[in-house]
N, C-alpha and C positions, 0 to 999 in steps of 0.2 A: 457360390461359384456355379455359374451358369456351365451346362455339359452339352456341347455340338458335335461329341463324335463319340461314334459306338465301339472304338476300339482304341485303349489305352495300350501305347509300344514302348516297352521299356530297353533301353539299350544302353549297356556299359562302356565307357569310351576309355581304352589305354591303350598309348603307342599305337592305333590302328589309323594315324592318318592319310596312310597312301592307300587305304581300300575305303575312306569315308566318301568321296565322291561316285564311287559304285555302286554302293549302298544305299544313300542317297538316292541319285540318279531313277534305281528299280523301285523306291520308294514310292517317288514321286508321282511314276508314271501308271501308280497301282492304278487297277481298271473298277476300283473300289474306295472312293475314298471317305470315306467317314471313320478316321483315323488321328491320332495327334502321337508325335514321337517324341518320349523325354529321355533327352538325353544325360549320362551321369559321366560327368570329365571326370576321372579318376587320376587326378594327379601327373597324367604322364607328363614327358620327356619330351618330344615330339611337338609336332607343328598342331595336332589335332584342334584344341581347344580354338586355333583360328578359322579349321576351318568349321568346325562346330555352328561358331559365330555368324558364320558368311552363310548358312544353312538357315539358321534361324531369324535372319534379315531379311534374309529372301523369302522366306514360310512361315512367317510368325504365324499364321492358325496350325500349321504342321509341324512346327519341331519348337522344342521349350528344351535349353540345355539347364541342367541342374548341377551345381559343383560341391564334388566333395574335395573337401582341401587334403585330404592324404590319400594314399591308394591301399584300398582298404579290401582288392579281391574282387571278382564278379559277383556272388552271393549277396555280399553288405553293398555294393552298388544298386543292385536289384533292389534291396532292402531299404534304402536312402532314395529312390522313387514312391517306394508303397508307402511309406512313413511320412512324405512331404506333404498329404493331406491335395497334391496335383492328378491322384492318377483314379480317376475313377472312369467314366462311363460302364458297358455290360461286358465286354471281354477284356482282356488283358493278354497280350503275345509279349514273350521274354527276347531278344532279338540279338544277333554278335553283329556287329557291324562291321566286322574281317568278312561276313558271309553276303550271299544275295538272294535274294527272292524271287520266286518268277513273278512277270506284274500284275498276274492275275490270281497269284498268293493271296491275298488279303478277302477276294471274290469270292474263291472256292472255297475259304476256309467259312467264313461266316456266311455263307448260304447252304452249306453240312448242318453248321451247328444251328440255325436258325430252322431247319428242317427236323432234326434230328430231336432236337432240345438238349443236345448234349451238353455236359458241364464240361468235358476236354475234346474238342477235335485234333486230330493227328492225321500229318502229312506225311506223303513221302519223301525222300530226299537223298542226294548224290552227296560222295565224300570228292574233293579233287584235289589235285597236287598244286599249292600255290605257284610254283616257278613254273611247271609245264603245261598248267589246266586240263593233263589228263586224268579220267574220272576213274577212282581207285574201286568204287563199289554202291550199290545202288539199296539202300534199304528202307523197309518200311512200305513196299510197295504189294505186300503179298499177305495180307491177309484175310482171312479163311471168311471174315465176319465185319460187315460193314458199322456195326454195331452192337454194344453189349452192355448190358445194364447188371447183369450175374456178375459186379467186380468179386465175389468173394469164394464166388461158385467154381468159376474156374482159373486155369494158370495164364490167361491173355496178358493181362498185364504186369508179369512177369518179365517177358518176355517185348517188352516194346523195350525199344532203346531210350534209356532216361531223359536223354537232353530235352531242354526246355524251349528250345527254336523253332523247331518244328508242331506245335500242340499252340492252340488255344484256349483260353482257361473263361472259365466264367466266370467273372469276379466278383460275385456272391461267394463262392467257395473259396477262392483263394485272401481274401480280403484281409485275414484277420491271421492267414501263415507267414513266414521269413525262412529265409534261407541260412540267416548268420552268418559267422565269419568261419564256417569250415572251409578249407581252400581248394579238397578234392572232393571228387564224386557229389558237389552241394546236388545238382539237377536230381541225384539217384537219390537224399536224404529228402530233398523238399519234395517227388512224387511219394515217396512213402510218409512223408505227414499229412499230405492233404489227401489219401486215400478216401480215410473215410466219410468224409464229407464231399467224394465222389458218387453220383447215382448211375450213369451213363459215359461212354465213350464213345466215338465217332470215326472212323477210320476214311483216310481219303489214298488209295491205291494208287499214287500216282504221285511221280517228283515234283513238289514246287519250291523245295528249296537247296539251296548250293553250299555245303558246309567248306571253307575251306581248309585243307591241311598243309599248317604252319609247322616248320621244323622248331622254328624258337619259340613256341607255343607252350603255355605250361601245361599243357591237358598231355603234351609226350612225356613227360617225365613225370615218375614217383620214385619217393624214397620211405622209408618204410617208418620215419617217425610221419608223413602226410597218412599212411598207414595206421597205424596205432588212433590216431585221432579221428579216423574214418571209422573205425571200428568201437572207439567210444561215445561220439556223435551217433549211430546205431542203437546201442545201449540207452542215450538218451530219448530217442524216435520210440522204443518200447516201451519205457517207463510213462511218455507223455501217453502212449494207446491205453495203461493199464489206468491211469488214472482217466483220464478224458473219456473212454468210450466203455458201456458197459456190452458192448458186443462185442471185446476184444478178442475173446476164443474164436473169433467166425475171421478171423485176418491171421491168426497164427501161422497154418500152414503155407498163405500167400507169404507174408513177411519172411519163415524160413526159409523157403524156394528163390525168393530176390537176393537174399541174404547168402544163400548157397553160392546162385549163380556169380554176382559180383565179387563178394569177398572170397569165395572158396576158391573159383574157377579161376576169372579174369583178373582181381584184383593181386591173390597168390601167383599165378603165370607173369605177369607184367614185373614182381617186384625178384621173382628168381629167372627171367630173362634176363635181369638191368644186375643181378649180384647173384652168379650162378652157383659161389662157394655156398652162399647160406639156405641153400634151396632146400634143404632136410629143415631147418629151423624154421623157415618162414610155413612150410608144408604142416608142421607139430602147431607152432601157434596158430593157428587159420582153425585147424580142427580142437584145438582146445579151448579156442574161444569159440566155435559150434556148440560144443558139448557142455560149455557152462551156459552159454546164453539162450538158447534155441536147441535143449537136448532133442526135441522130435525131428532134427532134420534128415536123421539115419532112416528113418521111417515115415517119411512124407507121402503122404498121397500121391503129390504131384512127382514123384523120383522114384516110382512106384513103376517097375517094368511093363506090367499090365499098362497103366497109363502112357508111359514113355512110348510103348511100340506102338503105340497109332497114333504118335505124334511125327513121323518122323525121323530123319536121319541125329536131327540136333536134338532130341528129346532126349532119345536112345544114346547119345554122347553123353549129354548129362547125367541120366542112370548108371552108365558106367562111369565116371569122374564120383560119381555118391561111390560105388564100389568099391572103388580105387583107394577110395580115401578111408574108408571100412576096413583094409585091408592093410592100409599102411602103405600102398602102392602110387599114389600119386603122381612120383615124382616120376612114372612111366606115362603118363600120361603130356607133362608138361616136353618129354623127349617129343615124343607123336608131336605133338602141335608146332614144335619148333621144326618139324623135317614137312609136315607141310604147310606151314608157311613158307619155310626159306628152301626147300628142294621142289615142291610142288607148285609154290607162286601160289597158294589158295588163302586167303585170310578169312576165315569163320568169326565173323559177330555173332557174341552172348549177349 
């Protein structure tokens, strides 16, 4: 198979055909194009698969639809491109086609990485409201360090937002990972497998892309068995470091600190906002599965006062959420966040 474009774009297709012509559209007009988009029809409902069609008539060097005949999730759609033996060229971009790009997305991202050598470039990017297009919150655009190659030295990539839309991957590293068919958090399970077989990072200070926020979205809602299997998929993500890498002590306390941050912090907040009776239970289990899977996380470096207080207001949050939970007191913490979100209008990303 002969390879004419430097960037394979993997994009999941379900129910999103009233925003594929938008998608599309920014695609086309990248200011960059040595690119090809394979698309994965995911069984939907919807008109999409037609216009899929009418995209790939038009561009057959730019877009190749791939079909899977049941709907199998975002992760095993992703995973149903890298397995068709179609997606190679040097980078790899994961893409939702609900979002958009700015058109010179594609430019800035592989002239970072082509400078940098980096194995992940990372963009900045806007959240917005699908029905009013106003823009809810701006992130990713503030970091301290244009690049880093210390992954294991310090807490940076802790602290980046998982999703896979925004990042370019080099696909030497990612070649030979999948995401599987976990249905929550996959972006936050597939950056911590391919960790290690990270050298470098790349950071790009500046929005290029448009995440949209869908109310009938499944990334809004969790329920606590997506829960439990986010937390077993973890368990496996460790077992595969202790076999696979023999420098797995040198990821430990990264792996605790992500681990903290999502399942402790965000993932317990999200699941006793949505079922406030069982907020004591969800709070016990979160910390008793810390303490059997990751007992160092009471005592992490990175949740280390000394280190939190020259991090920051959100460092300094986090050491105290460690505290909280030391203490049995969590469930004041989860009061705070709900009075400023919903009294102050402030939403804090972990």
């Amino acid at each position: 198979m002969s390879i004419n474009h430097r960037i394979s774009i993997i994009a999941p297709v379900y129910n999103v055909g009233k925003y594929l012509d938008c998608f599309f559209e920014n695609m086309i007009k990248q200011t960059y194009q040595s690119f090809k988009i394979f698309c994965v029809y995911d069984a939907s409902t919807d008109n999409s698969l037609d216009i899929l069609k009418k995209y790939e008539k038009l561009y057959p060097d730019k877009v190749e639809v791939i079909i899977s005949l049941k709907k199998n999730g975002l992760g095993a759609a992703r995973d149903l491109a890298l397995d068709s033996g179609k997606v190679k060229g040097e980078y790899v971009l994961f893409l939702d086609p609900d979002d958009y790009p700015e058109v010179n997305f594609l430019e800035k991202m592989i002239h970072t990485a082509d400078k940098t050598k980096a194995d992940i470039t990372i963009c900045g990017f806007d959240r917005f409201d699908d029905e009013t297009g106003k823009v809810y919150c701006i992130e990713m655009t503030k970091n301290k360090s244009n690049y880093i190659t210390d992954i294991t030295e310090s807490d940076t990539i802790a602290y980046v937002n998982p999703a896979v839309w925004n990042k370019l991957y080099r696909y030497s590293v990612i070649e030979n990972s999948r995401f599987t068919e976990i249905k929550r958090a996959e972006d936050l399970i597939y950056l911590m497998r391919i960790l290690p077989k990270v050298k470098s990072v790349a950071f790009i200070n500046e929005v290029l892309y448009h995440y949209r926020v869908r109310y009938d979205s499944l990334s809004n809602t969790i329920k606590e068995r997506d829960y439990d299997e986010f937390l077993d998929t973890i368990k496996v993500v460790k077992s595969e470091y202790n076999i696979n890498y023999k420098n797995f002590n040198s990821y430990i306390s990264l792996l605790e600190l992500m681990v903290f941050i999502h399942a402790g912090v965000s993932f317990t907040y999200r699941l006793a906002a949505s079922d406030k009776k069982s907020t004591n239970m969800y709070i016990r289990k979160t910390k008793d599965y810390l303490n059997e899977n990751f007992p160092g996380w009471s005592k992490n470096k990175y949740l280390n006062i000394s280190h939190c207080i020259k991090g920051g207001v959100k460092k300094i949050g986090l050491w105290g959420c460690r505290l909280l939970y030391k203490i049995n007191m969590f469930k004041l913490f989860i009061s705070f966040y709900n009075f400023i979100i919903y009294r102050l209008k402030v939403d804090i990303k972990w």
